[in-house]
C-alpha positions in Angstrom: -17.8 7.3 -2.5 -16.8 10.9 -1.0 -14.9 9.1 1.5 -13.0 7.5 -1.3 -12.1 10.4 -2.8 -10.9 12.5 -0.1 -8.4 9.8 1.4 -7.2 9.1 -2.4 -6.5 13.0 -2.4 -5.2 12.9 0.5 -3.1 10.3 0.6 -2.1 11.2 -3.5 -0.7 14.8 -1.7 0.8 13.4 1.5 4.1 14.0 2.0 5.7 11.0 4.2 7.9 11.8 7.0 10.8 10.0 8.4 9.3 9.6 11.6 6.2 7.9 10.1 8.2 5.8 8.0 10.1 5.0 11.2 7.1 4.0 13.4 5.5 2.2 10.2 6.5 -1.9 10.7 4.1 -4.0 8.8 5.6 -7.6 7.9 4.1 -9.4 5.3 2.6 -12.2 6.8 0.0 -9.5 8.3 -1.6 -8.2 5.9 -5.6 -8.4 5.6 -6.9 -6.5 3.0 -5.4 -4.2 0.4 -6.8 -1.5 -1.8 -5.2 0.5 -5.1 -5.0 4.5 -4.9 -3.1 5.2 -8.1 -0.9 3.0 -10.1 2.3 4.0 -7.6 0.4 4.2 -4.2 -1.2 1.3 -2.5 -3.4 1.6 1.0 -2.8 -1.6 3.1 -4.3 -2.6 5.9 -3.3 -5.5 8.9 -4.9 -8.2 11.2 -5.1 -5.4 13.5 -6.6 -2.9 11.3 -3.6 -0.8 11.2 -3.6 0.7 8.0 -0.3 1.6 5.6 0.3 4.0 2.7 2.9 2.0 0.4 4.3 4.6 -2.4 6.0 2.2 -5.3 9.2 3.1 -7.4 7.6 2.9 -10.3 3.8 2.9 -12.7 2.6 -0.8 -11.8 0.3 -1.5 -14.5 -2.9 -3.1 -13.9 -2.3 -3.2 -9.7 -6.0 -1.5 -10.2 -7.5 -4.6 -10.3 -9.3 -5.6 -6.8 -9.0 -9.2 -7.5 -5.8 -9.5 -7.4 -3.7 -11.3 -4.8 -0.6 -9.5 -4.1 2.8 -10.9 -1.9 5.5 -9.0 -0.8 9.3 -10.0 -0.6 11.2 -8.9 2.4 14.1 -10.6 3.9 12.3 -13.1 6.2 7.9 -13.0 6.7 8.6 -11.2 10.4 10.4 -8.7 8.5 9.0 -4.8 7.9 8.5 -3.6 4.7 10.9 -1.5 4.0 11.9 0.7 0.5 13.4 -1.8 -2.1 11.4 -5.2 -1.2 9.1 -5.9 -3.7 5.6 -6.3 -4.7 4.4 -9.3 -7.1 1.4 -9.7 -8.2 -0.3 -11.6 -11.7 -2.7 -9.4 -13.9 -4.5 -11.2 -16.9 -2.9 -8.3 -19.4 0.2 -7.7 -18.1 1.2 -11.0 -16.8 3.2 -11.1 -13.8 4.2 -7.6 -12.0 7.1 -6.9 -9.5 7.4 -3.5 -8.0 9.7 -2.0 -5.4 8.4 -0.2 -2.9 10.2 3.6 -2.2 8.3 4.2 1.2 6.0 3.3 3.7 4.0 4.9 6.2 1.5 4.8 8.8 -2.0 6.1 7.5 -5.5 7.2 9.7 -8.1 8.3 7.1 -9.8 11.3 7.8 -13.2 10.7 9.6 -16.4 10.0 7.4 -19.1 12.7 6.7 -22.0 12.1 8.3 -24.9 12.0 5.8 
């Protein structure tokens, strides 16, 4: 749970460079696992365990949700994600979301504590 906390802190204060941005290429037919920080910031991670801070252009309401399937629109599947593709995913409340992403970065969390 610490663990948690510290890499949503840190990755809630990171600032993104270009040259992260520029090395970040994940394509959407990659992705393995994602995981909501806030309700603009979204951890993702690929087959290859690479993982990727995706800041949103907006509030996404209800991307909280663990359950939820998400997609991601870029010009083909082989295509990075890159700021203004979009996000879509279906919440029970909200009904269908879309949400552009702004940036996109490379991300190593900071090592665990050891209990």
């Amino acid at each position: 749970m610490l663990h948690a906390l510290t890499t949503a802190i840190l990755i809630s204060t990171l600032g993104i460079s270009a040259v992260q941005a520029a090395d970040a290429c994940l394509t959407p037919g990659r992705i393995f696992s994602w995981s909501s920080v806030v309700d603009r910031t979204i951890l993702i991670q690929d087959r290859d365990k690479k993982q990727y801070v995706v800041k949103l252009g907006g509030v996404c309401a209800g991307l909280e949700n663990p359950k939820l399937a998400i997609s991601i629109a870029t010009a083909t599947q082989v295509s990075c994600v890159g700021p203004g593709d979009r996000i879509r995913f279906g919440d029970a409340t909200f009904g269908p979301q879309i949400c552009p992403t702004a940036s996109i970065a490379t991300f190593t969390p900071p090592p665990a504590a050891p209990n």
